[in-house]
BAGU-361395 format. One record per residue (C-alpha): x, y, z. Coordinates in steps of 0.1 Angstrom, whole numbers, plus 2048, in hexadecimal, padded with zeros to 3 digits. Layout:
! BAGU-361395
XYZ;...
! end
This chain:
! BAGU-361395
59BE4D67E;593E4B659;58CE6A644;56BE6262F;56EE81620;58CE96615;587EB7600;5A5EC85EE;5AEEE35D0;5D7EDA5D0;5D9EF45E8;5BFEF2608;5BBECF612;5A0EC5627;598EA663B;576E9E64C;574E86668;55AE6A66F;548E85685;547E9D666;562EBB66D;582EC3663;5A1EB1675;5BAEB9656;5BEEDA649;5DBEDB634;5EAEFA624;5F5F0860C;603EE5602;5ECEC0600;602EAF61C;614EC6627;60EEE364A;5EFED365A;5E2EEB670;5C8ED4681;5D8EB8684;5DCEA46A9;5D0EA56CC;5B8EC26CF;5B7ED16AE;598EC16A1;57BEDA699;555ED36A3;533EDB69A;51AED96B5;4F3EE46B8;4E2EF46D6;4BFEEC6D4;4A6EE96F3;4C3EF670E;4D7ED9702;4F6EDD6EE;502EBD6D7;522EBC6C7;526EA36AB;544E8E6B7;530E896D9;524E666D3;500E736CE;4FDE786A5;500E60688;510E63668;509E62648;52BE6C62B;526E6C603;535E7D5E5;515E7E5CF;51AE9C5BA;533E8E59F;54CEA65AF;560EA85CF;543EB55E4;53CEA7608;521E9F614;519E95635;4F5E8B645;4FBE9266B;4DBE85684;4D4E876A9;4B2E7B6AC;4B0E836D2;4BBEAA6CB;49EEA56A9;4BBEB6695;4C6EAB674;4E6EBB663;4ECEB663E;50FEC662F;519ECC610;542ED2612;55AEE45FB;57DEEE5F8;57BF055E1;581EFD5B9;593F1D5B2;595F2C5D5;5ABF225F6;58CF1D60C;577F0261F;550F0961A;534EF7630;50FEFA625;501EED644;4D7EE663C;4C9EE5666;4AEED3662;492ED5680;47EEAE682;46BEBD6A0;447EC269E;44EEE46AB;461F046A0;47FF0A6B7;49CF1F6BB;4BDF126B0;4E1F1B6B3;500F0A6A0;525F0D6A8;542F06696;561F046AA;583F08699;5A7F086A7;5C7F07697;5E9EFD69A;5F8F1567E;615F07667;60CEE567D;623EF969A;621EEE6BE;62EF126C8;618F286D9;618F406C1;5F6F446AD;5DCF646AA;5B7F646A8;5A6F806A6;580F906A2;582FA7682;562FB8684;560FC7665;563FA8652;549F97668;564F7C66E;57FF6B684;5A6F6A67B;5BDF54683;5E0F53677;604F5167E;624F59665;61AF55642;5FCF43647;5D7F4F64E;5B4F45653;590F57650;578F49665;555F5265B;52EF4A650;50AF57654;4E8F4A64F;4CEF60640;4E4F77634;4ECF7D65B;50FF77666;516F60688;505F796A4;524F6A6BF;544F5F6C1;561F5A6D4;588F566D6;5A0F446ED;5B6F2A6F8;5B6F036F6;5CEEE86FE;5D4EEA721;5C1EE0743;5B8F0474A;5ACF09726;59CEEC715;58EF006FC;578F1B6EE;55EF016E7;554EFA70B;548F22709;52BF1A6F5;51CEFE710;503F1A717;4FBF216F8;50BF3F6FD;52EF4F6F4;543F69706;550F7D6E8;575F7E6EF;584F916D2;5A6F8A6D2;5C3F716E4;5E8F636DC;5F4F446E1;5E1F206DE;5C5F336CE;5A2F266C0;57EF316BA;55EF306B8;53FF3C6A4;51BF3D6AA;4FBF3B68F;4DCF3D69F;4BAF35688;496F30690;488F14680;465F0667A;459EE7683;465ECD665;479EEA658;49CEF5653;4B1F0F64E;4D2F1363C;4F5F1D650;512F26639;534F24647;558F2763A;57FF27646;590F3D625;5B9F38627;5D4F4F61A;5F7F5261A;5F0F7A630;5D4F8863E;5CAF9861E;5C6F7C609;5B5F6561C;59FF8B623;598F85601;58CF675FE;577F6A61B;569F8B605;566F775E7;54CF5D5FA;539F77608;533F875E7;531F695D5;51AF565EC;522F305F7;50AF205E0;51CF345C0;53DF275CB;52FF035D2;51EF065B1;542F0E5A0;554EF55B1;538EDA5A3;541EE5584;563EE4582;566EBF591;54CEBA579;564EC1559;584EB856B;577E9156D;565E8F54A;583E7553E;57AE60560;559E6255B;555E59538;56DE38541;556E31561;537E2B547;546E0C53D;550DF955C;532DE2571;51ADFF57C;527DF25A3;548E0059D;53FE21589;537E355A3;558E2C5B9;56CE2F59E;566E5359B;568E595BD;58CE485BB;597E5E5A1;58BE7B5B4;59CE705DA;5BAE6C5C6;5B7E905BB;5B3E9E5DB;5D3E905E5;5E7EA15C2;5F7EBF5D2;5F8ED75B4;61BEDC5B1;621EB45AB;623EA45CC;608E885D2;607E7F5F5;600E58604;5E8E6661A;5DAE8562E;5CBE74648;5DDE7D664;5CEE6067B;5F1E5467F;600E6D690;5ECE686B1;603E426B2;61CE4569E;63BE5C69A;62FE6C67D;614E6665D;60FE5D63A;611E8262E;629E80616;634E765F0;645E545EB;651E545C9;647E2E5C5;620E3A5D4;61FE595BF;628E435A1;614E275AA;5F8E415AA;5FBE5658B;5FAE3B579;5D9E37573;5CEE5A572;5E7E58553;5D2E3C546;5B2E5254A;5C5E6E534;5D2E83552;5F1E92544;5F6EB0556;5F6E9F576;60DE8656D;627EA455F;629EB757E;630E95595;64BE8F580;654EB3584;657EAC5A5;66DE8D5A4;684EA158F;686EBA5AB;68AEA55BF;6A4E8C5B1;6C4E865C6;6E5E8D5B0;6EDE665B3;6CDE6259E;6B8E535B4;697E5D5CA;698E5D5F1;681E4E606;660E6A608;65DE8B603;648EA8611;638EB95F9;64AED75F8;65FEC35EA;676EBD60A;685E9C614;66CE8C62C;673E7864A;683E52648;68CE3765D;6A4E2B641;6CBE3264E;6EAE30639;701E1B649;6F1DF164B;70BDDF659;729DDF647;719DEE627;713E13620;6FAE18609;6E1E35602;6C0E32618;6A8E2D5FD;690E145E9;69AE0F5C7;67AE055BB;66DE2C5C3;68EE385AB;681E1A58E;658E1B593;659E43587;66FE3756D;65AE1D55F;63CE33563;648E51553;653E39535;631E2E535;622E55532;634E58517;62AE3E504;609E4750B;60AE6F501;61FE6E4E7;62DE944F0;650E984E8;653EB4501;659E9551D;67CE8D50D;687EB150E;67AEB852F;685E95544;698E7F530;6BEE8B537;6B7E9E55C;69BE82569;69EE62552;6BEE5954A;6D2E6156D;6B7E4B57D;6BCE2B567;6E1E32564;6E0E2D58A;6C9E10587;6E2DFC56C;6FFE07584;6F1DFC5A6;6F4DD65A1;703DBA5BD;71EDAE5AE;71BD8C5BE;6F4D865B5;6F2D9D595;6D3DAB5A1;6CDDCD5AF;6DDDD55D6;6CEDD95F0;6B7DF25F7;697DF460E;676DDC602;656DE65F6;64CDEC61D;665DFC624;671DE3641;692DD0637;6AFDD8624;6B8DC060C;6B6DB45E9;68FDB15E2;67DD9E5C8;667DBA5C3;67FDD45BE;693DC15A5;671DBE58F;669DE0590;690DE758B;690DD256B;672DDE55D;67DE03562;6A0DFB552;68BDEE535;671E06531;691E23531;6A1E10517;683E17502;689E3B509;6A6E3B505;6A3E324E2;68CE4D4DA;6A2E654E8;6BAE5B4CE;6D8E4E4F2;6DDE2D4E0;6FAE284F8;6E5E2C516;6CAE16506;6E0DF9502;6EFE00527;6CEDFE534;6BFDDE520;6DEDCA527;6DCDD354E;6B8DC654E;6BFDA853E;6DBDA0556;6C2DA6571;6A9D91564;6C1D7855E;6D1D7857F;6A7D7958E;6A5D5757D;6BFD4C591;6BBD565B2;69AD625BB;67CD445BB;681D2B5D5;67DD095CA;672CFB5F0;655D0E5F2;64DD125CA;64BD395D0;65ED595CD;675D5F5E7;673D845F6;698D8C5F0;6B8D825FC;6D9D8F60D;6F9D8B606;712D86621;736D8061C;729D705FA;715D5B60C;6EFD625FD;6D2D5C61A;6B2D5C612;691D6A61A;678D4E619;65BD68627;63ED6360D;638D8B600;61CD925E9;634DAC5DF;64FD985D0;635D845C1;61DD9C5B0;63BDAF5A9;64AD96593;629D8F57D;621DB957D;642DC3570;64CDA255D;667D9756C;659D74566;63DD6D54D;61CD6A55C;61AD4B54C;63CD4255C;63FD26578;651D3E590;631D5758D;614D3858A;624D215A4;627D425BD;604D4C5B6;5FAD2B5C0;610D275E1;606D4B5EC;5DFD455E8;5E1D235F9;5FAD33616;5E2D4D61B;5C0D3B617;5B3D575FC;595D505E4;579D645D3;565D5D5F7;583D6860C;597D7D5F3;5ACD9860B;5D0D94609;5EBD9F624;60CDAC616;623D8C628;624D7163F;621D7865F;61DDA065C;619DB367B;612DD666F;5F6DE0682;5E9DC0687;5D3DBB6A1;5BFD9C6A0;5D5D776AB;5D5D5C694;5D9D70674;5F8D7365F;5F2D97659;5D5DAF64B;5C7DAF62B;5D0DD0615;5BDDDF5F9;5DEDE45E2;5E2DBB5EA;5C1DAE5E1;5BFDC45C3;5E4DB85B2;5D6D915B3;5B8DA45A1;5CCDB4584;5E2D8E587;5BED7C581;5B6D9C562;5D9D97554;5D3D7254E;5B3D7153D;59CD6D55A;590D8F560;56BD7F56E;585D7358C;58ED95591;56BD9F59C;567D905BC;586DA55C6;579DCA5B9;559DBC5CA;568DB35EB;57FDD65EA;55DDE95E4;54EDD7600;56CDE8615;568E07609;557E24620;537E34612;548E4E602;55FE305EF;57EE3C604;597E19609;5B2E1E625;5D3E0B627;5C4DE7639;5A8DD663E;5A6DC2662;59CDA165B;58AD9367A;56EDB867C;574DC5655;57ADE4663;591DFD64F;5B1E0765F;5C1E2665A;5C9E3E64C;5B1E43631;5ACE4C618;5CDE3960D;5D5E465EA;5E9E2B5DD;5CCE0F5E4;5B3E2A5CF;5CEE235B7;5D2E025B1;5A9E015B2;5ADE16592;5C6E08582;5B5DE4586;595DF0578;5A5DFA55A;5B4DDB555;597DCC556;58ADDF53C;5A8DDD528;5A3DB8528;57DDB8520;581DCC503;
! end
């Protein structure tokens, strides 16, 4: 289930589901301790009207989702036209305050006044525990409910005309005997509990009489702290403040934080101005402030899979700070890269993911493959921040970089780069592809590796370690060298995905990858203008039937990732489709390009969020979503279009 709209400060990070409440809830780090996430733990907003109670997710509403402030400010048109109840919601987290704010406009389209009562229903799995070990609690002096456990708390509150909810109540969920607090309100009524242990949720009720063709206004908010007192104080602060000032504030400072994106959305084709920004912003809301930038926070996965995109991949991370350094974005890009140093293994490479405290995340990569012991990583994660950070440089011109990274990030990375070379193909070992499925030595990896080894080179000479310069050039050379050799297969007339070496035997992979491919021309291991790269380009768009009318490209031959339809080689991904975009901007046919933005648009959501896939038999988006990396590339392509047009 996609997330078409995700709210976030670098601290409180909210997700909204397709039936508009919250089924992420991270805290106090983007990424990291969801405390709504699986079975059970997503909250709901329902309506009793006419002895008839209505919860959104119960088949009966339709949804509307837009961003249409300039800022990252939800809103969601929610109508159930049997019920004659229309609910339009404005959503915040908080610009300079750890909280989640709904302005929820009940609007009556009755030709008659009646008597209606909202509920929100919250529970909580705090520090995304399992144990039975949370709190909630009725503090009647704050007009609000608790909940918390350890180090973490949340306030649970709201009113409507100036009246706090007039009934609430606490208790359990999860199990046969209690389903949840929710199916308390069925009467339109709850029982008040004030207080239980355990599996613990709860629910509020805001009751409002309202005219025929009227509305009335419900104001509701979940404030988060690291105690009792300080999420106390938040909740204080809203009161005094009033949800419209802090609403009004957090417009405004979305408003100056994306003047650079806006100014550079101004000159694209008007259909792209508006997503653009909204990229720029989904991509922020995935920057945890202290330098982690997650792949995703939709936690969709984790109800079929083992676990879900919620951490930092150095390669993603990199792939996606990229263009917000384009768009001026500086102090973004320093504390990533503050991070990677952190996070830096003394053998100078970076693992596989991260969580973004900064802990190693999980992985499916071992150290032992076969014979060979090797560490259980992807070299191009350790040479994309390279390359990238090289590329900050050169664009910000601040010295304080070199003092700061150069000796403790820079240089152990590429001296492990120039020293991690097969010495039977010349070309980087083996490490774990793009995909992060095979162990072996990849085409796309040695690009990236080459490039990196270049771009540190560069560096290196501006830091004055002409030894390590000349180290570094050399290596690259050697690799480039040995790529000419070994890596396009002449059968085929495209670049070969990689190749092991056994025994000093060499085996190849024939697989057609739109990684090793775009790879190659992005990082220029081959020319674009090279027969490797224009012969490959050709054989990949024939292989895969793609043109301007059918444009989405799957990542390889024959890819079963989540492919459900028969008779397809694989589904078509946004990052994909937008690389042979930049390929067609890179050599001088940026009008060829446009048909692929268009087509990526097209499978966008209404609030511009792209996931990971597209299926290509219904078009439907498959998550999770949003996927940062795909807002990414969308970025970065857009640029180079207007790069070129200039």
């Amino acid at each position: 289930m996609a997330r078409p709209i995700v709210l976030s400060n670098g601290e409180l990070h909210v997700g909204l589901n397709i039936f508009g409440v919250v089924h992420d809830f991270y805290y106090p780090y983007v990424g990291f301790e969801n405390h709504a996430a699986g079975q059970g733990l997503r909250h709901k907003l329902g309506v009793y009207v006419d002895n008839v109670l209505s919860w959104t997710d119960d088949g009966a509403w339709t949804f509307e989702f837009h961003y249409p402030h300039t800022a990252l400010i939800g809103h969601t048109t929610a109508r159930n036209d049997s019920l004659g109840i229309v609910l339009e919601m404005d959503d915040i987290v908080d610009a300079e305050m750890n909280a989640f704010i709904r302005n929820i406009h009940v609007i009556n389209t009755a030709d008659r006044p009646r008597d209606i009562k909202v509920f929100t229903y919250q529970a909580f799995a705090i520090g995304d525990s399992r144990s039975n070990t949370d709190t909630a609690q009725y503090l009647p002096d704050s007009n609000a409910i608790l909940h918390y456990r350890g180090r973490r708390a949340f306030i649970v509150s709201g009113y409507t005309d100036d009246t706090p909810f007039d009934q609430f109540s606490i208790g359990l969920f999860g199990s046969d005997d209690h389903q949840g607090t929710f199916r308390d309100a069925e009467d339109g009524e709850l029982s008040g509990n004030v207080v239980e242990h355990g599996r613990v949720d709860s629910a509020l009720r805001f009751s409002v009489s309202v005219d025929a063709h009227s509305s009335k206004r419900v104001h509701y908010w979940i404030a988060a702290g690291m105690n009792n007192r300080e999420a106390l104080y938040v909740h204080k602060q809203i009161q005094d403040n009033g949800v419209f000032d802090r609403i009004h504030a957090t417009a405004n400072w979305w408003h100056t934080w994306l003047q650079p994106a806006i100014e550079t959305a101004k000159k694209l084709p008007v259909e792209h101005q508006d997503r653009f920004i909204e990229s720029v912003m989904v991509i922020k809301s995935q920057i945890d402030k202290r330098g982690a930038i997650i792949a995703s926070t939709d936690s969709t996965l984790l109800n079929y899979s083992k676990d879900n995109y919620a951490y930092c991949w150095p390669r993603d991370g990199a792939n996606t700070i990229w263009p917000l350094i384009r768009l001026g974005y500086y102090d973004e890009a320093y504390r990533f890269f503050e991070f990677c140093q952190r996070a830096l293994h003394p053998g100078g490479y970076l693992m596989h993911k991260y969580r973004a405290d900064g802990a190693l995340g999980s992985s499916w990569h071992p150290y032992v493959h076969g014979d060979t012991i090797s560490p259980p990583i992807q070299e191009d994660e350790t040479a994309l921040v390279v390359f990238v950070f090289v590329q900050f440089y050169h664009l910000s011109k601040d010295s304080r970089l070199i003092k700061d990274f150069y000796h403790s990030l820079i240089r152990p990375m590429a001296d492990f780069m120039a020293d991690f070379i097969d010495e039977t193909t010349g070309l980087p070992k083996p490490s774990y592809d793009l995909w992060e499925e095979r162990f072996l030595i990849n085409t796309h990896t040695t690009a990236v590796t080459h490039a990196a080894l270049i771009a540190a080179s560069e560096l290196a000479g501006v830091a004055g370690d002409n030894e390590s310069a000349v180290k570094w050039r050399t290596a690259a050379e050697d690799i480039q060298t040995a790529a000419q050799k070994h890596l396009f297969n002449e059968d085929r007339q495209v670049l070969y995905r990689g190749l092991i070496v056994e025994n000093d035997d060499i085996h190849y992979d024939a697989t057609i990858d739109t990684a090793a491919i775009y790879g190659s021309f992005l990082f220029g291991l081959f020319a674009s203008d090279s027969h490797e790269i224009t012969a490959s380009i050709a054989t990949m768009t024939r292989v895969f039937n793609t043109s301007e009318d059918r444009p989405g490209l799957p990542r390889y031959e024959n890819d079963t990732y989540r492919r459900e339809s028969e008779g397809i080689t694989g589904n078509w991904w946004y990052i994909t489709t937008l690389w042979h975009a930049q390929y067609a901007i890179e050599t001088g046919l940026s009008e060829k390009s446009l048909p692929y933005l268009q087509w990526i648009i097209d499978h966008a959501m209404s609030t511009g969020m792209m996931g990971e896939q597209i299926e290509p038999i219904t078009d439907t988006v498959i998550s999770p979503a949003p996927l940062t990396w795909s807002h990414a590339e969308y970025l970065s392509t857009l640029i180079d279009y207007l790069g070129r047009e200039r």
